[in-house]
DSSP file (Angstrom, degrees, kcal/mol; ACC not computed):
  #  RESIDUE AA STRUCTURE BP1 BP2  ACC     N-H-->O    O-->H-N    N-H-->O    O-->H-N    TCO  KAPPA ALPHA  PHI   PSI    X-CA   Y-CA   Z-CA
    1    1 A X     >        0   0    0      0, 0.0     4,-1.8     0, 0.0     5,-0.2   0.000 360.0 360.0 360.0 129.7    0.0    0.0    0.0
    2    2 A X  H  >  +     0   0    0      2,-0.2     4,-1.5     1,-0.2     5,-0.1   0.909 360.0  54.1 -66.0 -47.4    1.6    3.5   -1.1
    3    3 A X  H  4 S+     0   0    0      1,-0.3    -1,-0.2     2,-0.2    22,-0.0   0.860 111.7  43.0 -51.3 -42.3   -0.2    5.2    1.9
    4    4 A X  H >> S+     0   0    0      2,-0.2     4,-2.4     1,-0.2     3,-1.1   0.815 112.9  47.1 -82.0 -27.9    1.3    2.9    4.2
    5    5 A X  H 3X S+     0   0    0     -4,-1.8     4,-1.0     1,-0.3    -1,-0.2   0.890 113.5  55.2 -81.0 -15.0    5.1    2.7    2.8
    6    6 A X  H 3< S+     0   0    0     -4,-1.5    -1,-0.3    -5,-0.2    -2,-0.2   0.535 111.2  40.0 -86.5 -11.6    5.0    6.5    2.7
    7    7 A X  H X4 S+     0   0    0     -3,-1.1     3,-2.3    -5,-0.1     5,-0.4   0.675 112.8  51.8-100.0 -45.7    4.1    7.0    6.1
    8    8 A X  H >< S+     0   0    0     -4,-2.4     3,-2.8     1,-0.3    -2,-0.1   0.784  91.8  84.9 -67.1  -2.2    6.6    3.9    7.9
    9    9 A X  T 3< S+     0   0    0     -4,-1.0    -1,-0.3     1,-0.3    -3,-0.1   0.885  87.8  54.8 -66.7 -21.3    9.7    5.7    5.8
   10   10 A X  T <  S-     0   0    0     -3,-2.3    -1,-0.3    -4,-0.1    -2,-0.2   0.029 111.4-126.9 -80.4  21.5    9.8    7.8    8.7
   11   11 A X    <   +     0   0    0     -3,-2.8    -3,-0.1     1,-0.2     2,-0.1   0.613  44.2 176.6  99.1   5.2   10.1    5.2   11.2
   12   12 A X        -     0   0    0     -5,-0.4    -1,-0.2     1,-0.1     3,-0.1  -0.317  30.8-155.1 -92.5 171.7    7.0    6.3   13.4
   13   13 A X  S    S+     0   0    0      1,-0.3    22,-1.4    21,-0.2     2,-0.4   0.729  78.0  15.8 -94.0 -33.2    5.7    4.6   16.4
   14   14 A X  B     -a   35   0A   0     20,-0.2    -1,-0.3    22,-0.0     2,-0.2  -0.953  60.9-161.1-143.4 123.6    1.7    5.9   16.5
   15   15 A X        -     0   0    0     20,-3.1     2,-0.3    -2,-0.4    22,-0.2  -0.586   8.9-156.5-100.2-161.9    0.0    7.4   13.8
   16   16 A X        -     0   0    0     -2,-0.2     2,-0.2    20,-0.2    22,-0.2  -0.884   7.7-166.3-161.4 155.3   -3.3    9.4   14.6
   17   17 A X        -     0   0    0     20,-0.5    23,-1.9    -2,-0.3     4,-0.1  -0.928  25.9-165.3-158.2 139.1   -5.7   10.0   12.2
   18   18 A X  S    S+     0   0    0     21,-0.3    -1,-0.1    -2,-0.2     2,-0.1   0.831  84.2  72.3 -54.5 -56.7   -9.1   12.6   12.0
   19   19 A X  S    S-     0   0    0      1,-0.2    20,-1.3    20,-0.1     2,-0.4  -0.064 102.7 -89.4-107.5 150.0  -10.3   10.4    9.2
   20   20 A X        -     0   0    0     18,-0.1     2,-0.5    19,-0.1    -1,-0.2  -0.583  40.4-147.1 -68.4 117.4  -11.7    6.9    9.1
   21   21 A X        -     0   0    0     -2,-0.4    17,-0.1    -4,-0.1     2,-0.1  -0.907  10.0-135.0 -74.9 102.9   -8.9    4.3    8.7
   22   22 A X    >>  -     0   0    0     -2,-0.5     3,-2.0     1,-0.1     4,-1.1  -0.372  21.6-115.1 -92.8 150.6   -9.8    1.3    6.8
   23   23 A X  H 3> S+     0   0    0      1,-0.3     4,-2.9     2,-0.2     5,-0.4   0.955 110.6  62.8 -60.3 -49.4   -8.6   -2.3    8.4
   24   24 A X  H 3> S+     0   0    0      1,-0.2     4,-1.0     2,-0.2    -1,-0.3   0.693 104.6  41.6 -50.3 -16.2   -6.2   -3.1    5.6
   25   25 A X  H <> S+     0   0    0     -3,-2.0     4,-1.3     2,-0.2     5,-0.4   0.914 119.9  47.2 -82.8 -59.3   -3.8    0.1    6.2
   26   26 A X  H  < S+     0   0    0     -4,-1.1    -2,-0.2     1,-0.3     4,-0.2   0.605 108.9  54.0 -68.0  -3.6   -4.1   -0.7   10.3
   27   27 A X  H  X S+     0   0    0     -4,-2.9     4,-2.6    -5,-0.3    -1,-0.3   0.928 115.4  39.9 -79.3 -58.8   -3.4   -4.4    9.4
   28   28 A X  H  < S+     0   0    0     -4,-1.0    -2,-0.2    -5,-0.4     3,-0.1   0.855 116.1  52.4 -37.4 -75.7    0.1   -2.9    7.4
   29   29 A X  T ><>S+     0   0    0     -4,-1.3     5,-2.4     2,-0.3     3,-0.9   0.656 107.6  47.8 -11.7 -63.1    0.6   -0.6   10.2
   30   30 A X  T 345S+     0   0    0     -5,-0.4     3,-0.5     1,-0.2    -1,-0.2   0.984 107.8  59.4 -67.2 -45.8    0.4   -3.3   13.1
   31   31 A X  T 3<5S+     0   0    0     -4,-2.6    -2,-0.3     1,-0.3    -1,-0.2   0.370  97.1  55.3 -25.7 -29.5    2.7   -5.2   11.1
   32   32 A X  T < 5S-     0   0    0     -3,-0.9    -1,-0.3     2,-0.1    -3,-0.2   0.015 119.8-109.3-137.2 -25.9    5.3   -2.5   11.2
   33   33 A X  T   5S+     0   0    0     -3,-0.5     2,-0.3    -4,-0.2    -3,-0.2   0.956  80.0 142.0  77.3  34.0    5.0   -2.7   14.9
   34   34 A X      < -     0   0    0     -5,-2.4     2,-0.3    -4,-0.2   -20,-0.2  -0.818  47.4-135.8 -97.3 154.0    3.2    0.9   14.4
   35   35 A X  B     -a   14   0A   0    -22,-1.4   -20,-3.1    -2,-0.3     2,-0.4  -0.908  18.9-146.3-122.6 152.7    0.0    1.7   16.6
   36   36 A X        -     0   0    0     -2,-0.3     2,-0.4   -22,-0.2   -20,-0.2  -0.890  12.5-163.9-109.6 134.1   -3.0    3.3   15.0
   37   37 A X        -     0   0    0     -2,-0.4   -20,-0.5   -22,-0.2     3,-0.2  -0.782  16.5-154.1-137.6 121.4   -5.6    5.8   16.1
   38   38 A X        -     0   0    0     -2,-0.4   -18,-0.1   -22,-0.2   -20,-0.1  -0.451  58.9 -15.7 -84.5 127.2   -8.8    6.2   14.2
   39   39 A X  S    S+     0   0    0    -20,-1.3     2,-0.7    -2,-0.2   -21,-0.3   0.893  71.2 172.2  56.4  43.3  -11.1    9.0   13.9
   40   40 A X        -     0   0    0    -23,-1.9    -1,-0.1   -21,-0.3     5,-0.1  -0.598  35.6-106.3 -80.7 138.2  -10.0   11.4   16.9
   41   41 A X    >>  -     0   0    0     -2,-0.7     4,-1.0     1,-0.1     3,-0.8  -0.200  22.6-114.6 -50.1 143.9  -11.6   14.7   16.9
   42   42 A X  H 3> S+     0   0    0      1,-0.2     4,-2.4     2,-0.2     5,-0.2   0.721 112.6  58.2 -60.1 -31.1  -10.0   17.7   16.1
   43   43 A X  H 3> S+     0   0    0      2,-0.2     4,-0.8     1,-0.1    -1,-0.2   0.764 111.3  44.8 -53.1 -36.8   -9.9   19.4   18.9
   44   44 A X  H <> S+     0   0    0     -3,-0.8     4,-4.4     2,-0.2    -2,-0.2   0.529 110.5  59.7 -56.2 -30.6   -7.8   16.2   20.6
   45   45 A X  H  X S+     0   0    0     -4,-1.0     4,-3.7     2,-0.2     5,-0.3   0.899 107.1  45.2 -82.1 -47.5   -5.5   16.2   17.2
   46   46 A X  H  X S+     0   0    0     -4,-2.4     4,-1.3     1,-0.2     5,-0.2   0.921 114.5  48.7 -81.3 -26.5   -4.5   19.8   17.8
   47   47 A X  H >X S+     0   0    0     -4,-0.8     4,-1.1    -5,-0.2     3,-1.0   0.999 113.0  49.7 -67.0 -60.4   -3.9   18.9   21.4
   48   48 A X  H >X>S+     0   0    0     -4,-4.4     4,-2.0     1,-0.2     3,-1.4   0.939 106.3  50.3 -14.6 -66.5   -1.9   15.8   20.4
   49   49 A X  I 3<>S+     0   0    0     -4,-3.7     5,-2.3     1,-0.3    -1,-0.2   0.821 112.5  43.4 -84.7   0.2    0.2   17.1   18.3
   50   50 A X  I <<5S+     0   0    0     -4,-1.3    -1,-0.3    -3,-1.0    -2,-0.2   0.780 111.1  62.8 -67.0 -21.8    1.4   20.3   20.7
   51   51 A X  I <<5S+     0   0    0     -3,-1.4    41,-0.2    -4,-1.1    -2,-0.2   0.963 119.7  19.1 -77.6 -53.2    1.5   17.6   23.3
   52   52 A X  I  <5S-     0   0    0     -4,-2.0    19,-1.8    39,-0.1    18,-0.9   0.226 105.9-104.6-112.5   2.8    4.2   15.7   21.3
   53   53 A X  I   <S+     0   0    0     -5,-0.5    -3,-0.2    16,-0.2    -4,-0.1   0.903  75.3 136.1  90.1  12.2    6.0   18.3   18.7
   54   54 A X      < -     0   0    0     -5,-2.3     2,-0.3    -6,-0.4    14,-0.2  -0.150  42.6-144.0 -86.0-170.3    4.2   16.9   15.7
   55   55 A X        -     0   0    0     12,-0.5     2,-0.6     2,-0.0    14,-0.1  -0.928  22.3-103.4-132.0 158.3    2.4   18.7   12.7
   56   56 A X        -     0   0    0     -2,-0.3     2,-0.4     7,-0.0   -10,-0.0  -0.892  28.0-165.5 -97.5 136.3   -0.6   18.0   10.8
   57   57 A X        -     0   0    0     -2,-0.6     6,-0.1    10,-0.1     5,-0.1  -0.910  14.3-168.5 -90.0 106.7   -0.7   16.6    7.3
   58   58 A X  S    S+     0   0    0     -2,-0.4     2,-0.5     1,-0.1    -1,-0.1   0.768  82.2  24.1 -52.8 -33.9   -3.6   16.4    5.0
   59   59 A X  S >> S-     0   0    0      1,-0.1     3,-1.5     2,-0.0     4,-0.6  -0.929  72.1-131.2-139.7 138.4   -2.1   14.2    2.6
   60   60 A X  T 34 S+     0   0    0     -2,-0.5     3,-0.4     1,-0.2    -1,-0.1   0.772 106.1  60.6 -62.8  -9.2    0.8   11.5    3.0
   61   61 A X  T 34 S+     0   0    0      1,-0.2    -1,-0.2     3,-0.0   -54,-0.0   0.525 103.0  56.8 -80.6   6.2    2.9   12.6   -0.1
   62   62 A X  T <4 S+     0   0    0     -3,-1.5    -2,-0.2    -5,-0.1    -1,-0.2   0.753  80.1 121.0 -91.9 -18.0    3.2   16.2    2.0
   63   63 A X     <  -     0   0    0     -4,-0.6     2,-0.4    -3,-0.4     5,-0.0  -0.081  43.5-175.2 -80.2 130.6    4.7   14.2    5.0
   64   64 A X        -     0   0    0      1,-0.1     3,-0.1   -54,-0.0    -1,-0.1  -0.894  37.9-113.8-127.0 144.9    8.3   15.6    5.8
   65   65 A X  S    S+     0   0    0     -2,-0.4    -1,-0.1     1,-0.2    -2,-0.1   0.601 118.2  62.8 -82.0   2.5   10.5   14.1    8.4
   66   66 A X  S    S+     0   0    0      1,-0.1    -1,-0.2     3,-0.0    -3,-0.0   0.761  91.3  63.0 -77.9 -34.2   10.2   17.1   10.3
   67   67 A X  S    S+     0   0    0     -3,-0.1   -12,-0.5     2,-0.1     2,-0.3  -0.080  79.6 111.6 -65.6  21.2    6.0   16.7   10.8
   68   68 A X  S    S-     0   0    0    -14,-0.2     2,-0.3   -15,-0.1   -57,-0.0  -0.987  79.8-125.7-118.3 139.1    7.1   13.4   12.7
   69   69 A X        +     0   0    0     -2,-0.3   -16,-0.2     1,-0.1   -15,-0.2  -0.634  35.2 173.6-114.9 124.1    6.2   14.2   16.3
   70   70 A X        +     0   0    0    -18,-0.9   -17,-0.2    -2,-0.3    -1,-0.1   0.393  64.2  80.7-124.3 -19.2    9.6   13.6   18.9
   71   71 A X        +     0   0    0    -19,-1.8    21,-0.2   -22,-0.1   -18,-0.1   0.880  68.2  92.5 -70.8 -45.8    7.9   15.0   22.3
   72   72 A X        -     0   0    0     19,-0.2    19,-0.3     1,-0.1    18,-0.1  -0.324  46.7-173.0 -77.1 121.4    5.7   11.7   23.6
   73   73 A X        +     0   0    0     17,-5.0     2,-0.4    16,-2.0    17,-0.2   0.869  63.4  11.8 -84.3 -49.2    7.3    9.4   25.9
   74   74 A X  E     -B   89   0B   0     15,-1.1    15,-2.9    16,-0.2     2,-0.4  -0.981  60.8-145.5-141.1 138.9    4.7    6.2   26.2
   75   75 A X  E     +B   88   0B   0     -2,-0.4     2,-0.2    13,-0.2    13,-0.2  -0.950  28.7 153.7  44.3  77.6    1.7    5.2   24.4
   76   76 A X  E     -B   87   0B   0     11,-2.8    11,-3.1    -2,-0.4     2,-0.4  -0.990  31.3-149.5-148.9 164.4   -1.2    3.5   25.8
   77   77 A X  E     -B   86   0B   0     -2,-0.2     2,-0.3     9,-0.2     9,-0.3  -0.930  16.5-175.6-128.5 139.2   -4.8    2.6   25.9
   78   78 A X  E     -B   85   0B   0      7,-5.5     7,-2.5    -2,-0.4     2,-0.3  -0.899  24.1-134.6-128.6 159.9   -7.0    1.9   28.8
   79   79 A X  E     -B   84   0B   0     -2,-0.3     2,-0.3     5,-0.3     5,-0.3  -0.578  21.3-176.5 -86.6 154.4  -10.2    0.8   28.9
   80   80 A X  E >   -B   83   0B   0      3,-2.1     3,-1.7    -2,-0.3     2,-0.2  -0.915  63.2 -44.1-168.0 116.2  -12.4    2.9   31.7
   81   81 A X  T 3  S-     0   0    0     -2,-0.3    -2,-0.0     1,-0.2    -1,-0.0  -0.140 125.1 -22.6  50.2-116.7  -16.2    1.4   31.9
   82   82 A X  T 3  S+     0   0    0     -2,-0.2    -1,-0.2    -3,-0.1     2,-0.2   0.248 126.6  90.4-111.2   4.0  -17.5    0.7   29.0
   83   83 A X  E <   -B   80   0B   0     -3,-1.7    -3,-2.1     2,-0.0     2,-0.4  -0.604  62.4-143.5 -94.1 156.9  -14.8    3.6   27.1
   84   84 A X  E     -B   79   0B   0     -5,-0.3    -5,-0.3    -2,-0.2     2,-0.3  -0.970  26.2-156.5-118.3 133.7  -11.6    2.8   25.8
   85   85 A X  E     -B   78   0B   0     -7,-2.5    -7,-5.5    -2,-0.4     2,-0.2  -0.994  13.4-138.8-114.6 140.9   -9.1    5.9   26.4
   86   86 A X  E     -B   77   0B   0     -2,-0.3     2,-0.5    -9,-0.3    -9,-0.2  -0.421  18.3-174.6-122.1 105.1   -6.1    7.0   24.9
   87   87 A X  E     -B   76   0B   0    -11,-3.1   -11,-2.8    -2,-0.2     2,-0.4  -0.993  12.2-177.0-133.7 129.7   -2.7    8.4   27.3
   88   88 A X  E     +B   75   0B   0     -2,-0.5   -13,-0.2   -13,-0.2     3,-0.2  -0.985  29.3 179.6-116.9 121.8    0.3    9.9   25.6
   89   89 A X  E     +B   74   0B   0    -15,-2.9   -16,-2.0    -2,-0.4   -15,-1.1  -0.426  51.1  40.5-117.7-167.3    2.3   10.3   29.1
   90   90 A X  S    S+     0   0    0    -17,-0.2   -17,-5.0   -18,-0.1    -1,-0.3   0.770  71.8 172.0  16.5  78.9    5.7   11.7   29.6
   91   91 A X        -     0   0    0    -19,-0.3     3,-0.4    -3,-0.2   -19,-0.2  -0.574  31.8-114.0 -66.2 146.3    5.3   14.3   27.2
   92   92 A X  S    S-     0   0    0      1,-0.2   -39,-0.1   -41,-0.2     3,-0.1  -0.788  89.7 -12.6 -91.8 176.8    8.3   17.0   27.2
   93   93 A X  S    S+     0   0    0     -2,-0.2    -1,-0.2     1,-0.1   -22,-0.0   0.602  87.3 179.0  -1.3  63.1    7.7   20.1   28.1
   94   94 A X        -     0   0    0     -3,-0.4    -1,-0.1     1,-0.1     3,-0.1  -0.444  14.6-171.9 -74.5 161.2    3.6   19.8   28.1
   95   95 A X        +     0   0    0     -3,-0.1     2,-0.3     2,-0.0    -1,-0.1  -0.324  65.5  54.4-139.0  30.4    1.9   22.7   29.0
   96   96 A X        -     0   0    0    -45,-0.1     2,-0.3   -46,-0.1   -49,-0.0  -0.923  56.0-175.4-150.7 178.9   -1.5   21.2   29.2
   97   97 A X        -     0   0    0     -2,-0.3     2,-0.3    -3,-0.1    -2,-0.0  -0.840  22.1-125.5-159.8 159.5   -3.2   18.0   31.0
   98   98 A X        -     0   0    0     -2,-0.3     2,-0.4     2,-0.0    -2,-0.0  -0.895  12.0-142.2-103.2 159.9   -6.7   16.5   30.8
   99   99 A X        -     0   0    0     -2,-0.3     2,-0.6     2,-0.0    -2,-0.0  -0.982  11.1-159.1-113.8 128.3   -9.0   15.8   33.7
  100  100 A X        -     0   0    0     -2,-0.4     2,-0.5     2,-0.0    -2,-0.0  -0.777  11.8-172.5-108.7 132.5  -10.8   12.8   33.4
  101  101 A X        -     0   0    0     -2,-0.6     2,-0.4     2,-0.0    -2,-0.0  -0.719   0.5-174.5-155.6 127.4  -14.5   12.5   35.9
  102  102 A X        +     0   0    0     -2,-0.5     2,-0.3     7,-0.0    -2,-0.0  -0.717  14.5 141.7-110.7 149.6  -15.9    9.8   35.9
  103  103 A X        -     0   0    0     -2,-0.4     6,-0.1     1,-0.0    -2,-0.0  -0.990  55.2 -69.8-156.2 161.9  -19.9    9.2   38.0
  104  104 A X  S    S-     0   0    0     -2,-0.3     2,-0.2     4,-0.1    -1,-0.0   0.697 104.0  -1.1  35.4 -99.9  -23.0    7.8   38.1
  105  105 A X  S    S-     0   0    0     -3,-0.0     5,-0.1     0, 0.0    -1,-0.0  -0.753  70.3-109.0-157.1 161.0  -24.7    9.3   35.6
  106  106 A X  S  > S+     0   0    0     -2,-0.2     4,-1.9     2,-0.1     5,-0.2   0.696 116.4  58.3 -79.8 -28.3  -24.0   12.0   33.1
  107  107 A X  H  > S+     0   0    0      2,-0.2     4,-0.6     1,-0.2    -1,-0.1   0.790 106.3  39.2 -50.9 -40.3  -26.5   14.2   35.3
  108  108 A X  H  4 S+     0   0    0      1,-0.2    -1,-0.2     2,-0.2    -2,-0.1   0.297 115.3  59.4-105.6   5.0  -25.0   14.1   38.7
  109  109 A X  H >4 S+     0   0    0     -6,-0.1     3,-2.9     2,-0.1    -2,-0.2   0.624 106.9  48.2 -93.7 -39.5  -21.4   14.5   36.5
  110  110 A X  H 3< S+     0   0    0     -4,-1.9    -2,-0.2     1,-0.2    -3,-0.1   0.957  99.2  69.6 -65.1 -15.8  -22.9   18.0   35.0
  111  111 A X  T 3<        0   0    0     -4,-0.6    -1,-0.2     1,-0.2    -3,-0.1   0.730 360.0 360.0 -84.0  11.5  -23.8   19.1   38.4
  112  112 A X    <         0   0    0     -3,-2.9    -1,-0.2    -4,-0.0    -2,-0.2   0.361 360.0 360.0-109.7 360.0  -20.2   19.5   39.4
């Protein structure tokens, strides 16, 4: 796959994606010892990629080995209820966090 050999010539460890990722790329991808994440919001992408030094690309022939993201120390997914979430920890220099709050109900979470 062109998409996929054009992204793993830079050597990265997670890609991250806005856009719906179809199995056969994230099959390539796993293969490559690469991790995928599908369909994150944008608001989350622009936070990613401060969190870790990256850029965003719109298209993979555009991809420079300078847009590959150096900041993120570890890479993992947890499950939380019935949710799966997403930690990029040991960041360097982050200037930002999330707060995760978890309840209940979605009611007695909006009344704090």
């Amino acid at each position: 796959m062109k998409l996929c050999a054009q992204i793993l010539k830079f050597k990265p460890d997670l890609v991250i994606t806005e856009n719906r990722l179809s199995d056969l790329p994230c099959h390539y991808l796993s293969k490559s010892g690469v991790s995928a994440v599908r369909i994150l919001r944008k608001t989350d992408n622009n936070r990613t990629t401060n969190a870790c030094k990256a850029v965003i690309v719109n298209r993979s022939d555009k991809l420079q080995e300078s847009h590959v993201g150096t900041g993120a120390g570890l890479f993992e997914v947890k499950k939380i209820g019935d949710d799966f979430f997403v930690y990029i920890v040991d960041c360097q220099d982050l200037k930002a966090c999330t707060v995760l709050l978890r309840g209940a109900s979605k009611d007695l979470l909006n009344q704090l």
